[in-house]
C-alpha positions as a LaTeX table, in Angstrom:
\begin{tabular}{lrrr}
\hline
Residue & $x$ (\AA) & $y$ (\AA) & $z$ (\AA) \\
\hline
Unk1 & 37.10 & 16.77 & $-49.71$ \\
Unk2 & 34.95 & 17.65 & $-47.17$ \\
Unk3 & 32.09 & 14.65 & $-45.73$ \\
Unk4 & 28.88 & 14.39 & $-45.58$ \\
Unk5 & 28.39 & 15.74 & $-42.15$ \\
Unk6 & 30.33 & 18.62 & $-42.71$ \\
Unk7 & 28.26 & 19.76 & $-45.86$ \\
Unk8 & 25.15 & 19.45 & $-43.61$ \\
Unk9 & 25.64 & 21.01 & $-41.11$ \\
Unk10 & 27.13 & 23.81 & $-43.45$ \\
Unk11 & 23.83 & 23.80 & $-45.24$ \\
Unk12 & 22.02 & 24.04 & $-41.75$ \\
Unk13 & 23.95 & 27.61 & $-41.19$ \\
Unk14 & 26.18 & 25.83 & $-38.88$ \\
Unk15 & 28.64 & 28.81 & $-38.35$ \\
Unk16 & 31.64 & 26.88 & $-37.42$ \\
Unk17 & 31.41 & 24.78 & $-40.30$ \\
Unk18 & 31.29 & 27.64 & $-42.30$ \\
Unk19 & 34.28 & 29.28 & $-40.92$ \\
Unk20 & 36.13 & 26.25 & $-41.57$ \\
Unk21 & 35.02 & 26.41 & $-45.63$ \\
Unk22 & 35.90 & 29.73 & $-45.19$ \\
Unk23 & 39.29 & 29.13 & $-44.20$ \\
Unk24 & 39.60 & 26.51 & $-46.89$ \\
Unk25 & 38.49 & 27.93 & $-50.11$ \\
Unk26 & 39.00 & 31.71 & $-49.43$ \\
Unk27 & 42.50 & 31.98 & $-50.36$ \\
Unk28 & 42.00 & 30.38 & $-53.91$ \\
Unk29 & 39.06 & 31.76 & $-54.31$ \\
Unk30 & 40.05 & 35.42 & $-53.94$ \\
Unk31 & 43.86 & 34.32 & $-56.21$ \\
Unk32 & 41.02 & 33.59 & $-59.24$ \\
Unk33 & 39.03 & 36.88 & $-58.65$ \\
Unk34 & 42.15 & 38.89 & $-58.33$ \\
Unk35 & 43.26 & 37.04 & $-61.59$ \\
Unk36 & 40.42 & 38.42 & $-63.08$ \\
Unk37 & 39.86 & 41.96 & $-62.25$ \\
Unk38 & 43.23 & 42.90 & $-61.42$ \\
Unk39 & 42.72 & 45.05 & $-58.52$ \\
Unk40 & 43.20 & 44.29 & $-54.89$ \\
Unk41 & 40.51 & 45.93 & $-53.40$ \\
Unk42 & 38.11 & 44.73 & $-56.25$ \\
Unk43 & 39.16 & 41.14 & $-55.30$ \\
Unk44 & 38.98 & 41.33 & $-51.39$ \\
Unk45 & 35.46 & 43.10 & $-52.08$ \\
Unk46 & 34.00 & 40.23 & $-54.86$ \\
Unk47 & 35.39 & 37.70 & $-52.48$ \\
Unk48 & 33.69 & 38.87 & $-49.45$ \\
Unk49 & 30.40 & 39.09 & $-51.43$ \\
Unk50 & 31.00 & 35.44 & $-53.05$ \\
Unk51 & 31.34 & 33.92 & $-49.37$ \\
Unk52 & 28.21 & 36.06 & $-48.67$ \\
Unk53 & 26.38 & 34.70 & $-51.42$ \\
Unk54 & 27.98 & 30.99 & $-50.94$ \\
Unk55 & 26.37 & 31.65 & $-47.03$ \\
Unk56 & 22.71 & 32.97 & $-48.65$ \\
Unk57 & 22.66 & 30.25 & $-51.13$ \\
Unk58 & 23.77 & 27.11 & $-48.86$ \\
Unk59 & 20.58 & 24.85 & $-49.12$ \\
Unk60 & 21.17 & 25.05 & $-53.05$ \\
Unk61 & 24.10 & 22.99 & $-52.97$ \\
Unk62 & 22.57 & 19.45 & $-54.30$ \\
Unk63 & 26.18 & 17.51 & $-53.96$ \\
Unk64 & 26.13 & 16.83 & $-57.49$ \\
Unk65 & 29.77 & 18.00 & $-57.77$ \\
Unk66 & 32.22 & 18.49 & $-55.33$ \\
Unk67 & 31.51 & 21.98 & $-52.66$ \\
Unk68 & 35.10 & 23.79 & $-54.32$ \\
Unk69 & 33.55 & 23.28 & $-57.82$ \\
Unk70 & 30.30 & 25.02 & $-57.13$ \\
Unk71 & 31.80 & 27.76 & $-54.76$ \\
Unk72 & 34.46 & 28.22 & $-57.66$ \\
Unk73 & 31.52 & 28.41 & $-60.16$ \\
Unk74 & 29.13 & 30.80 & $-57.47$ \\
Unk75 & 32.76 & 32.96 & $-57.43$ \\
Unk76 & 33.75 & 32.68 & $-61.37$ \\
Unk77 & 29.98 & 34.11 & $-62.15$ \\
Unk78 & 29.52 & 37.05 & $-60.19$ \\
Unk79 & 33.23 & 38.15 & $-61.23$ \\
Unk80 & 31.90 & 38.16 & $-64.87$ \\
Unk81 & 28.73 & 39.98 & $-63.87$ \\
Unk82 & 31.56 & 42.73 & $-62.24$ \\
Unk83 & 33.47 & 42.83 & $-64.90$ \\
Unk84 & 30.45 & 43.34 & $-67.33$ \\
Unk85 & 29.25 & 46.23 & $-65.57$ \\
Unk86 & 32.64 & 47.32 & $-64.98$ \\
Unk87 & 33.85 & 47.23 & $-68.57$ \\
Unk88 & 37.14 & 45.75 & $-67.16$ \\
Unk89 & 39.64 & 45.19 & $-70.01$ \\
Unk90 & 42.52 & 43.66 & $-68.32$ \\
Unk91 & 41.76 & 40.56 & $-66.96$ \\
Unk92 & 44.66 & 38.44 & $-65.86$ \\
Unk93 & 47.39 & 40.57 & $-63.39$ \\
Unk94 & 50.68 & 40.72 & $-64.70$ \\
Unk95 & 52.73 & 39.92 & $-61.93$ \\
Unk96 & 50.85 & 36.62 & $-61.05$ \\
Unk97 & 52.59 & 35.49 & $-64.69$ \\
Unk98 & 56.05 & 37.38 & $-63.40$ \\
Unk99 & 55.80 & 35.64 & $-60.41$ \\
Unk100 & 54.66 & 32.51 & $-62.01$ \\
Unk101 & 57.10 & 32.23 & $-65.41$ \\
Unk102 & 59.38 & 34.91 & $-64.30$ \\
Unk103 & 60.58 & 34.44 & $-61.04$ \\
Unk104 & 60.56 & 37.44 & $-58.43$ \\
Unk105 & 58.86 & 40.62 & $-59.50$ \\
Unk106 & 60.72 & 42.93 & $-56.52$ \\
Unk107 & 62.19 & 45.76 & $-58.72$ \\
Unk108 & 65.71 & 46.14 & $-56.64$ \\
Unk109 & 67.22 & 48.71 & $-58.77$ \\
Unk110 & 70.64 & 48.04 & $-58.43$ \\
Unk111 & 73.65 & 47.30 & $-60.64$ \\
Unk112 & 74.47 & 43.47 & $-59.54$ \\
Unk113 & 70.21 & 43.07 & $-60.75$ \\
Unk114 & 70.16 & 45.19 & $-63.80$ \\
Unk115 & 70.31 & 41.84 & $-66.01$ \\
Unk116 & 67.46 & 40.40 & $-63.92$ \\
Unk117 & 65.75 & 43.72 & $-64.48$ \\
Unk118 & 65.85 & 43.90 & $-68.23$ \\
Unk119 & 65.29 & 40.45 & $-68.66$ \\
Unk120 & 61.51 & 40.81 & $-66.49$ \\
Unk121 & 60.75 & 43.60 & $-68.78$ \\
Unk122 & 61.57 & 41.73 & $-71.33$ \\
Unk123 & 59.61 & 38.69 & $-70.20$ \\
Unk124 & 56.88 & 41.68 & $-68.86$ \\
Unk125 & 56.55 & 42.49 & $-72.92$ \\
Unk126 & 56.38 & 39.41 & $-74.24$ \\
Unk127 & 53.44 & 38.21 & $-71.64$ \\
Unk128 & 51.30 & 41.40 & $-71.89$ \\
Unk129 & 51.46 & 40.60 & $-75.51$ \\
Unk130 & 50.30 & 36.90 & $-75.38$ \\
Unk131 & 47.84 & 38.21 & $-72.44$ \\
Unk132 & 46.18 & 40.45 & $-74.56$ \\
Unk133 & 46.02 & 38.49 & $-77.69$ \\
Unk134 & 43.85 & 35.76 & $-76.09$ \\
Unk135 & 39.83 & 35.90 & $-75.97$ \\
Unk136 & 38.38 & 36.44 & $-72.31$ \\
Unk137 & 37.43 & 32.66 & $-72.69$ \\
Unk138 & 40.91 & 31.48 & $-72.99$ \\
Unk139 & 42.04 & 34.17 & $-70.47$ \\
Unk140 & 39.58 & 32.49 & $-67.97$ \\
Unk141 & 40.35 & 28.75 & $-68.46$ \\
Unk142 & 43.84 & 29.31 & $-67.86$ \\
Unk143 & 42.91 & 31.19 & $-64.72$ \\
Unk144 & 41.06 & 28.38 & $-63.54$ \\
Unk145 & 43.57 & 25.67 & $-64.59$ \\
Unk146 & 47.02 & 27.27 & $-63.70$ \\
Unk147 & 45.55 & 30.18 & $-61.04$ \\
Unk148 & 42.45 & 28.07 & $-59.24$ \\
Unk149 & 44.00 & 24.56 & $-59.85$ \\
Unk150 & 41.07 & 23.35 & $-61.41$ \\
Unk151 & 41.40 & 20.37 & $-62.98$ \\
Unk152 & 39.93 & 19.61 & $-66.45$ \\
Unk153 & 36.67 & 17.94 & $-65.71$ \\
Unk154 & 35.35 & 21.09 & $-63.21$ \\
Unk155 & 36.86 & 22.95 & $-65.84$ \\
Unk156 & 34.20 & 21.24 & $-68.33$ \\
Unk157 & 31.19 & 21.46 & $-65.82$ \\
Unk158 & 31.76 & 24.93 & $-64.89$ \\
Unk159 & 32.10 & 25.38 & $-68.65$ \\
Unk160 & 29.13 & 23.13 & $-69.75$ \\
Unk161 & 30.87 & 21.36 & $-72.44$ \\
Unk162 & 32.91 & 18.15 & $-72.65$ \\
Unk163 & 36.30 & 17.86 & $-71.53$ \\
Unk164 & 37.64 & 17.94 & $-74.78$ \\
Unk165 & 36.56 & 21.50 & $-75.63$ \\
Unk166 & 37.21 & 22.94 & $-72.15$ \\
\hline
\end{tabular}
């Protein structure tokens, strides 16, 4: 958690401080997007323009939750405004849940890995199926929970409901 001193003199436009949230929150931040729209470029582009906006909209930050929920919230927003012009379908990338539940997705074609092959496809099927079953709501709470690390109460606030419906 970052102090006091560091979130003023972030809101001031101190640069250094900046580059330090940067540094911090960048990496998850652009693992959610990427979660969400599925392509790289799409992600390193959204995230770039989420740190812009996080820059532009600095001296909004009241405190009243902690600076990764609101950047995660300034990030989860203008993803769904990309995806609504967009008209993305697909929102959660396949091999983050191969990686995740499957182990390694490397596709070494080779006869000593044909079981491990079959079985990701397998695995591959089974996922795209749950994926794809699930409402973009549900698709997006267990890309902040499991993908972001969110726990359940910024869950809730970003969702505006009680914990026990997030």
């Amino acid at each position: 958690m970052l102090d006091e001193t560091v979130v003023a003199a972030f809101q001031s436009g101190d640069e250094g401080v900046f580059q330090t949230i940067l540094d911090r929150y960048e990496s998850p931040i652009y693992r959610l997007i990427l979660a969400m729209v599925c392509h790289v470029q799409d992600a390193q582009d959204l995230t770039q323009e989420v740190f812009v906006r996080v820059f532009e909209k600095r001296q909004q930050f009241k405190g009243e939750s902690q600076l990764n929920t609101w950047i995660t919230s300034i990030a989860r927003f203008h993803t769904i405004n990309f995806l609504r012009r967009s008209r993305a379908k697909q929102w959660l990338s396949l091999e983050h849940w191969m990686q995740r539940f499957g182990g390694d997705v490397q596709d070494d074609r080779n006869e000593s890995n044909l079981d491990g092959i079959v079985a990701q496809s397998e695995l591959q099927s089974v996922l795209t199926n749950a994926m794809s079953q699930l409402r973009f709501a549900e698709r997006e709470l267990i890309g902040l929970v499991d993908i972001h690390g969110l726990d359940y109460q910024a869950v809730a606030r970003l969702q505006h409901c009680p914990v026990g419906n997030s």
